[in-house]
KELOKOL-932983 format. One record per residue (C-alpha): residue number from 1; residue in one letter; x, y, z. Coordinates in pm, 1 decimal. Layout:
# KELOKOL-932983
NODE  seq  type         X         Y         Z
NODE  NUM     A         X         Y         Z
...
END
This chain:
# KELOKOL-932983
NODE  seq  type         X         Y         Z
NODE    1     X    -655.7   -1241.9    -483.8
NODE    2     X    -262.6   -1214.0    -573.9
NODE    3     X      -9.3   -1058.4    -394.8
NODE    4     X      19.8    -838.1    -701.6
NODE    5     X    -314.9    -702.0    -680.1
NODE    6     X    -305.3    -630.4    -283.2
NODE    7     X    -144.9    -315.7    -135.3
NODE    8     X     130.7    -401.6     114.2
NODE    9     X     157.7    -123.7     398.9
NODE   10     X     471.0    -158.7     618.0
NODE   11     X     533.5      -2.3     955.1
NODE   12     X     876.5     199.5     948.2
NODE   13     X    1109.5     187.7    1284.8
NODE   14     X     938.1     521.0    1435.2
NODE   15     X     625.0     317.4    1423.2
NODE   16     X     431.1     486.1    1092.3
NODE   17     X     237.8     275.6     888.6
NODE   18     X     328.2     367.7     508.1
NODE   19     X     269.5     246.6     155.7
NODE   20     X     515.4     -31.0     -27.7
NODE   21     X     396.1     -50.9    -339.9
NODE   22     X     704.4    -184.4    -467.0
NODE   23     X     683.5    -470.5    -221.5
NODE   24     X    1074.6    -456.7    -170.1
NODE   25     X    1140.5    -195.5     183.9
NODE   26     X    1243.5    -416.8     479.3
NODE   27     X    1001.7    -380.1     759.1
NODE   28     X     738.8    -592.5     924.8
NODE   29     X     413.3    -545.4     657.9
NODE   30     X      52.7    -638.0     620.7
NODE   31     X    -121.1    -660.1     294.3
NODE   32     X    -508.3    -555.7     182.5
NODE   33     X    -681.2    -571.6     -47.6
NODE   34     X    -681.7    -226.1    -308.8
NODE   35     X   -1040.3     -82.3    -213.9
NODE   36     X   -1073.0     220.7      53.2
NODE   37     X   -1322.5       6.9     220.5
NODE   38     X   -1067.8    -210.6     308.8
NODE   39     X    -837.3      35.2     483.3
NODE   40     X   -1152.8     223.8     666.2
NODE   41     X   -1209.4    -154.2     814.2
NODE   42     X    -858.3    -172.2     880.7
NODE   43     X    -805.3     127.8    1052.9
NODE   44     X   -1120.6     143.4    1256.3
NODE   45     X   -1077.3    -215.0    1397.1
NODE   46     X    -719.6     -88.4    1450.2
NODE   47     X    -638.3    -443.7    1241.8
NODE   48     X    -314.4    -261.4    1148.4
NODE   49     X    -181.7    -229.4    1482.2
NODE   50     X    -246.0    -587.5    1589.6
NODE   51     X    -114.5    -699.5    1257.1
NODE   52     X     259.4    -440.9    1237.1
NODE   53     X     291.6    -464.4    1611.8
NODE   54     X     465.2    -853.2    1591.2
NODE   55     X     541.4   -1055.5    1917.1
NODE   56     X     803.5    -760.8    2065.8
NODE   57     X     434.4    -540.7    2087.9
NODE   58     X     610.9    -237.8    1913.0
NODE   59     X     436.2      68.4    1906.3
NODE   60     X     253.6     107.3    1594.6
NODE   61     X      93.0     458.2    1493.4
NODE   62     X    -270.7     408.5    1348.9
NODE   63     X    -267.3     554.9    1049.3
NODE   64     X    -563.7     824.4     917.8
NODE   65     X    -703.7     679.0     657.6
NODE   66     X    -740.8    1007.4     414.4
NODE   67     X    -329.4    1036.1     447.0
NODE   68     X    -249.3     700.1     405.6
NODE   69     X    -478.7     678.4      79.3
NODE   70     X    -323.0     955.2     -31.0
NODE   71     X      34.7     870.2       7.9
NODE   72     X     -81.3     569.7    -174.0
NODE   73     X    -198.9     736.0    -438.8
NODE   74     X     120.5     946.8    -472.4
NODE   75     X     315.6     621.7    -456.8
NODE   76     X     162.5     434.7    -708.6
NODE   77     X     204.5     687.6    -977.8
NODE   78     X     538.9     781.3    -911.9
NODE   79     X     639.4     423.0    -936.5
NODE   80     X     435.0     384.2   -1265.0
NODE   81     X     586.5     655.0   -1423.6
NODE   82     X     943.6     488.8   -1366.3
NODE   83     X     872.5     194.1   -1507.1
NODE   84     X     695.8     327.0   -1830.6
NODE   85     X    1011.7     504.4   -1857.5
NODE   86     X    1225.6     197.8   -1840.6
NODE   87     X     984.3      18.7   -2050.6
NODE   88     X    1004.6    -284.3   -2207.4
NODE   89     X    1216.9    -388.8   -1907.9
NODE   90     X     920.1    -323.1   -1645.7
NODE   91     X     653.5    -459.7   -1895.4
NODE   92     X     516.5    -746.6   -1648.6
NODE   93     X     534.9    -484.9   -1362.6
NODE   94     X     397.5    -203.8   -1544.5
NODE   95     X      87.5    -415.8   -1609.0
NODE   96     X      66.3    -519.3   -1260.9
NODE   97     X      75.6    -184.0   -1107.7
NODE   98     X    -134.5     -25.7   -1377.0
NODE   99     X    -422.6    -314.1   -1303.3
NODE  100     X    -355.0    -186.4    -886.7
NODE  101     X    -399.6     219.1    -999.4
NODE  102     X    -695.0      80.6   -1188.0
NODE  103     X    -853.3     -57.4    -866.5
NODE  104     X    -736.5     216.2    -654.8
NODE  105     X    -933.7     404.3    -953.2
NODE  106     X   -1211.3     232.2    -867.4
NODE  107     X   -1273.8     329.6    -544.9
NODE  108     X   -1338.2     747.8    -694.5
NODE  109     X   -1035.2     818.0    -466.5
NODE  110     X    -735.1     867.8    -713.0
NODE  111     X    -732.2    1159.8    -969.9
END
């Protein structure tokens, strides 16, 4: 699987695990694959934790999975409807992030 077609979640300074769907915020990250299964693993092995944490230990909030989804949801739209509207300059992106709302999609989680 591509980096394009995994979701990258990022863990802020005040320790909350969030959505990049751009790929581009600084902050430690861990990627997944684009299926709610994936996350549910994630976040009930507390995977995300071990993963954002990095050798200082920082605290790292586990995230609840029906929020996180969500705010992915909410973040993958917005950042499609940019780029259609600078279209034909986000063409390759556009297509990349339409194929990730498509999986997300997929999973009967994203209106």
């Amino acid at each position: 699987m591509s980096a394009a077609s995994m979701l990258r979640l990022r863990r802020r300074t005040d320790g909350v695990v969030v959505p990049d769907v751009a790929g581009r915020r600084p902050g430690r990250s861990a990627w997944l694959c684009p299926r709610r299964e994936c996350l549910e693993t994630a976040v009930r092995r507390r995977a995300m934790g071990r993963a954002l944490a990095g050798p200082a230990g920082l605290t790292v909030r586990e995230p609840m999975v029906d929020a996180l989804w969500s705010a992915l949801a909410d973040d993958t739209t917005a950042r499609l409807e940019l780029l259609r509207r600078t279209a034909p300059v986000g063409a390759e992106q556009i297509s990349a992030l339409a194929r990730l709302q498509h999986s997300l999609q997929g999973a009967g989680e994203v209106a």
